[in-house]
C-alpha positions, 0 to 999 in steps of 0.5 A: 686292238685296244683293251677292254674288260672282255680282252683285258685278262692275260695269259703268260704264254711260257708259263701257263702253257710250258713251265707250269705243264712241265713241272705239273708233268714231271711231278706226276711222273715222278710220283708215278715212278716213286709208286712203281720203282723198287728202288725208293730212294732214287724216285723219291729223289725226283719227287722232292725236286719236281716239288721244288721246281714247281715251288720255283715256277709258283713263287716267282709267279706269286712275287711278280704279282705282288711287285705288280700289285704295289705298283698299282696300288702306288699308281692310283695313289699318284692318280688320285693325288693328281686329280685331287690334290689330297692323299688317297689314304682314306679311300684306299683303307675303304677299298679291297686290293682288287677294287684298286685294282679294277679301278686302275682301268678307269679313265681320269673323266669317271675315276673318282665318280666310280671310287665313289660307287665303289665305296658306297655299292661295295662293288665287286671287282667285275662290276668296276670293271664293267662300270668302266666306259673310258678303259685304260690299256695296261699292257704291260701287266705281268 
C-alpha cells in the first residue's frame, strides 16, 4: 500500500503499546503501594525507579526524534540544493520545523511550488500535507 497523508502517521508498535503501558503501569502501582503500605521506604523505592524507567522509555523516545528531525531538516536542504542550485538557508529561516517537515512528503515536481505557498499562506502543517499530490513514502521514520 503506498503512503499518503491519511496512512502516513506511525505508531511504534513495542513502545506505544508495551513499554509506555508498562511503565505507565508500574508507576501507578507503585504509587498505589506507596499510599497503602506501612513500610514507606520500600514503596517509596519502587516509585522513584517506575519514574526513572518511565524517564528512560520517554527520553530515548524524544532523542530518536530529534536525530529524525535533523536528518529531515539535512534532507531537505540537500533536495532544495539539487533542485536549485542554492542553499535552503533563507527559506529554512521562514519556515517552522514542522512545515519542513510536511514539506518532506512532496515530491521534486511541486516541492518548490509549495515551499512557495507555505511561506507566503503560512500554511499549517496539515495543510502541506493535504496540498501534497505527488507523496513521497518515508518508511523508514521512527
Amino acid at each position: 500500500m503506498s503512503q499518503n497523508f491519511k496512512n502516513h502517521k506511525r505508531l511504534n508498535p513495542f513502545h506505544h503499546f508495551v513499554i509506555t503501558p508498562l511503565t505507565v503501569g508500574l508507576l501507578v502501582w507503585s504509587v498505589i503501594r506507596l499510599v497503602n503500605e506501612e513500610d514507606k521506604s520500600i514503596a517509596l523505592w519502587m516509585v522513584l525507579a517506575s519514574l526513572a524507567l518511565a524517564a528512560i522509555a520517554l527520553i530515548a523516545r524524544s532523542y530518536a526524534l530529534k536525530n529524525q528531525d535533523r536528518i529531515i531538516r539535512l534532507e531537505m536542504r540537500q533536495r532544495y540544493f539539487h533542485l536549485t542550485g542554492s542553499t535552503f538557508t533563507e527559506k529554512e529561516k521562514q519556515l517552522k520545523l514542522s512545515q519542513i517537515i510536511a514539506l518532506r512528503f512532496a515530491g521534486d515536481q511541486e516541492l518548490l511550488p509549495l515551499i512557495k505557498r507555505a511561506i507566503s499562506e503560512k500554511l499549517s502543517p496539515t495543510e502541506i500535507k493535504k496540498a501534497i499530490s505527488d507523496w513521497v513514502s518515508d518508511e523508514n521514520r521512527v
